[in-house]
C-alpha positions as a printed Julia matrix, in Angstrom:
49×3 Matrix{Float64}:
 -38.01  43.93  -58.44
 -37.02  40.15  -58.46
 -35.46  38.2   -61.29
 -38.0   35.68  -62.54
 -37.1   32.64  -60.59
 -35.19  29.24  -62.18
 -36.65  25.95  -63.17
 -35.55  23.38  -59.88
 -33.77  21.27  -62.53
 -30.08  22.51  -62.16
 -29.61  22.1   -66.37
 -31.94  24.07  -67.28
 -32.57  28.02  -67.67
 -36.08  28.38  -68.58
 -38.6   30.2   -66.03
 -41.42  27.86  -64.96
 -45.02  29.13  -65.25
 -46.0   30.9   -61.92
 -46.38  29.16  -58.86
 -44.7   25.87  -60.85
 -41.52  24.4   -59.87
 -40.42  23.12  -62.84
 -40.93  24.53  -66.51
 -42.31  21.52  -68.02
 -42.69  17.81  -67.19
 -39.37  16.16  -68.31
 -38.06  18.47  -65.9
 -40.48  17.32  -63.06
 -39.77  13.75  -64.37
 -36.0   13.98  -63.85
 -35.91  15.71  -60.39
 -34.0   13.23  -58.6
 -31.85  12.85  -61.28
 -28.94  14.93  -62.75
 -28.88  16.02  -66.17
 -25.84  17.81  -68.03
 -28.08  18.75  -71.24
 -31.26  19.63  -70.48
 -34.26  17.71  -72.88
 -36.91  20.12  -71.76
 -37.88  21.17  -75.36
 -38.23  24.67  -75.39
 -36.19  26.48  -77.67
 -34.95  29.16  -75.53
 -33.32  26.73  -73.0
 -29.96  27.78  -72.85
 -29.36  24.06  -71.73
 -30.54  22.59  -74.67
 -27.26  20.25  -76.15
């Protein structure tokens, strides 16, 4: 069995809703971008600043 795959943005540790690349769309918005704290919202981000 797999581990549940990454959001693509490199800051952030939440797992994106199947089939989805990223977990929410401040993540899609900053894809060409690098973040050091992630703004994705969730709570459980562990890249939350």
């Amino acid at each position: 069995m797999s581990a549940p795959k990454k959001c693509a943005n490199a800051a952030c540790s939440c797992v994106p809703p199947e089939k989805a690349k990223y977990c929410s769309a401040h993540c899609e918005g900053v894809a060409n971008k690098t973040e050091i704290v992630c703004h994705c919202g969730h709570d459980n981000c562990s890249g939350n600043g």
